[in-house]
C-alpha positions in Angstrom: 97.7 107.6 114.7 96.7 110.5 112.7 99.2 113.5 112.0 97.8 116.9 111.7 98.9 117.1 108.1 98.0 114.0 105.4 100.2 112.2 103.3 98.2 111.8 100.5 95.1 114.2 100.1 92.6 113.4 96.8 90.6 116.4 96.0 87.4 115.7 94.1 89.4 113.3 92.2 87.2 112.0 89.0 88.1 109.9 86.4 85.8 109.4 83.1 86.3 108.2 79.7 84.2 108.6 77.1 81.9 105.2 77.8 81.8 105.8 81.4 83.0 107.7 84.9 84.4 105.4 86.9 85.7 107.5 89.8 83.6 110.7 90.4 83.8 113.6 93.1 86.4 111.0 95.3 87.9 112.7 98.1 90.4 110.9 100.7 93.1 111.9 103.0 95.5 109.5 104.5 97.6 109.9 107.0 101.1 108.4 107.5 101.2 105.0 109.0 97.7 103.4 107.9 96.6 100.7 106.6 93.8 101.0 104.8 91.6 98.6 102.9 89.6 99.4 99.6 86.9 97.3 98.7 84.2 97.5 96.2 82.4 95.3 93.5 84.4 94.9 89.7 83.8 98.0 88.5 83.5 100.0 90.8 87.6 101.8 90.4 89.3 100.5 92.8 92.8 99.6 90.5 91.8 102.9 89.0 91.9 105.2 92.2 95.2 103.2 93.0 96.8 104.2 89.4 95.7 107.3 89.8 97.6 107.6 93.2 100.9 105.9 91.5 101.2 108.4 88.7 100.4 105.9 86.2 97.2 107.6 85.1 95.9 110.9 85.5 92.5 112.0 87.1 90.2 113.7 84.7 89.6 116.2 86.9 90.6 117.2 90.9 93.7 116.9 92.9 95.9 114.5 94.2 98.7 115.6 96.7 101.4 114.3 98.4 102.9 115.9 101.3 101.0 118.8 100.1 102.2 118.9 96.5 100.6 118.3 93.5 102.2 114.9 92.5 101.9 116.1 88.7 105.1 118.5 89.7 106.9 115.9 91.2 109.9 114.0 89.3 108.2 110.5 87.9 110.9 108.7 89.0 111.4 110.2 92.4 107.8 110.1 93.3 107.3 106.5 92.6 110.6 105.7 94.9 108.3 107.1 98.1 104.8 105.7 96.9 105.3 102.7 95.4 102.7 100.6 93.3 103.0 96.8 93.8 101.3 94.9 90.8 98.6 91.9 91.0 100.7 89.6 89.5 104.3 90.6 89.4 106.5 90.8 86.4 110.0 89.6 87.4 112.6 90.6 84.5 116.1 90.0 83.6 117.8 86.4 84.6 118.2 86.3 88.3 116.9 87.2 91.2 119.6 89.3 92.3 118.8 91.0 89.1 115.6 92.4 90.4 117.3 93.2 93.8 120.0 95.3 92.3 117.5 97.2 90.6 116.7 100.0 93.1 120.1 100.5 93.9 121.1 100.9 90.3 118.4 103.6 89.4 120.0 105.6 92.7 123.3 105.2 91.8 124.2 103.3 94.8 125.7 100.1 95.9 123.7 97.0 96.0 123.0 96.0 99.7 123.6 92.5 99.4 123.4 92.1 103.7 119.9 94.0 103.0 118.5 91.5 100.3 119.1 88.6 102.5 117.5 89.6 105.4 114.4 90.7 103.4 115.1 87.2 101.8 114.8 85.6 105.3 111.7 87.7 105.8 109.5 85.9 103.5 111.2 82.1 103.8 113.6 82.3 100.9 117.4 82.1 101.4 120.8 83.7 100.5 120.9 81.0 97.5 117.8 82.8 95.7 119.6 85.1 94.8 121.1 83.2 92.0 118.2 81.6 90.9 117.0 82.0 87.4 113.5 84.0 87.7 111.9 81.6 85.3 112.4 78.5 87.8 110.5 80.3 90.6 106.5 79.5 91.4 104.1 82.3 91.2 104.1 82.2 94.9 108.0 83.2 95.2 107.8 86.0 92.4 105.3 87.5 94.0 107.5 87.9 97.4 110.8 88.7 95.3 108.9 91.4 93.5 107.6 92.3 97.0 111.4 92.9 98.3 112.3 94.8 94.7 109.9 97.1 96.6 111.4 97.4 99.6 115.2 97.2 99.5 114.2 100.7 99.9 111.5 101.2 101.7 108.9 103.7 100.4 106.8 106.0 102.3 103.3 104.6 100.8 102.8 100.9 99.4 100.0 100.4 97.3 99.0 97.1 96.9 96.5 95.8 94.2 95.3 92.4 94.6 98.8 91.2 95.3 97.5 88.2 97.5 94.4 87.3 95.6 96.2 84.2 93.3 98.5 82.9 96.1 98.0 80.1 98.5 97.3 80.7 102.3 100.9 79.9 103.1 102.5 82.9 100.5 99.5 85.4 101.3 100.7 84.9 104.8 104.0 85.5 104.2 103.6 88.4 102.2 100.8 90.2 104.5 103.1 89.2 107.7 106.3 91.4 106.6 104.0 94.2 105.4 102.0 94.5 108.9 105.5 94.2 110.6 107.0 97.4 108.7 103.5 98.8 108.9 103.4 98.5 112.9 107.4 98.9 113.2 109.0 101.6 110.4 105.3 103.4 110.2 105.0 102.1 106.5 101.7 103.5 104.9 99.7 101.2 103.2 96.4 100.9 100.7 95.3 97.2 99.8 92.9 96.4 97.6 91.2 92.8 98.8 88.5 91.4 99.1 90.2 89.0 101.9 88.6 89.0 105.0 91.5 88.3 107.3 93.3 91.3 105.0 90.1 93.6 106.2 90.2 93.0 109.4 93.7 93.5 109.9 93.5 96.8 108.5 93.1 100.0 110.0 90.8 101.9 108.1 88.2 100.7 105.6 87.0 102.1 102.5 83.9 100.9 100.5 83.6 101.8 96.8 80.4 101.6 94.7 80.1 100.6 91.0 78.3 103.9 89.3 75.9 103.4 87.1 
């Protein structure tokens, strides 16, 4: 349901390099607990409008806000801990598992919630034993979902997904897109997907169509 207030506003948000614009006059507000769809040919910005919305790139000109701040004044670090970007195809580091679950907790200064892991484990068909598991043995299919629950040991307030299902089999996508329409429906998560999925689009609450420029 929409609040009176969004939680992410883009104000004539443009991006342009010097070959071509690729975003131009975009405005968007979303409101806390949607999930919204982005579609659109290659081309046509879609990764770029999601960057843009994770602080990893900047619009060339216009506004972004969150909760009705600029997110240029907002602490890097901080911001990306409530509106979190989660990557096509994961990047998994160090030697374990736990590793990448202890993460979040370590940049916080906080105590690893082991109880936590293992329930997200148990959310997306893995076990209590993953967490010892050297990241190289895993299939592409299982990074994805252990980057997925690096993401949400702490839950953020927006998810931003980019593809994240496109190179996994029906069983993983359904995993992963199960647990994310649960927190979603149940903790009010906020999300925008890039897909070009159908079942992904249809599921979603809101969808938004982007157009190559010429």
């Amino acid at each position: 349901m929409k609040q009176n207030k969004p939680l992410i506003q883009l104000k004539h948000v443009s991006f342009k390099t010097t070959e071509q614009v690729i975003i131009d006059d975009f405005n968007l507000d979303v409101f806390k607990g949607e999930m919204i769809t982005i579609t659109g040919p290659s081309g046509s910005g879609k990764s770029t409008l999601l960057k843009m919305m994770a602080l990893l790139i900047s619009p060339t000109s216009g506004d972004i806000l969150y909760q009705g701040q600029s997110i240029e004044s907002y602490s890097s670090t901080l911001y990306r801990q409530e509106v979190s970007y989660f990557f096509q195809n994961a990047t998994l580091f160090g030697n374990t598992v736990k590793d990448n679950l202890i993460f979040p907790s370590e940049i916080r200064h906080e105590t690893f919630n082991k109880q936590k892991a293992i329930e997200l484990l148990e959310k997306v068909d893995l076990n209590e034993s993953y967490l010892n598991q050297s990241v190289d043995s895993l299939s592409g299919g299982e990074k994805q979902r252990i980057a997925l629950i690096r993401n949400l040991m702490y839950q953020p307030e927006v998810l931003l997904m980019d593809e994240v299902t496109s190179s996994l089999d029906r069983t993983n996508r359904e995993i992963i897109l199960n647990l994310i329409q649960e927190l979603n429906q149940s903790k009010q998560l906020t999300v925008l997907a890039i897909t070009h999925n159908e079942e992904e689009i249809q599921s979603s609450s809101r969808l938004i169509t982007l157009d190559a420029l010429k």
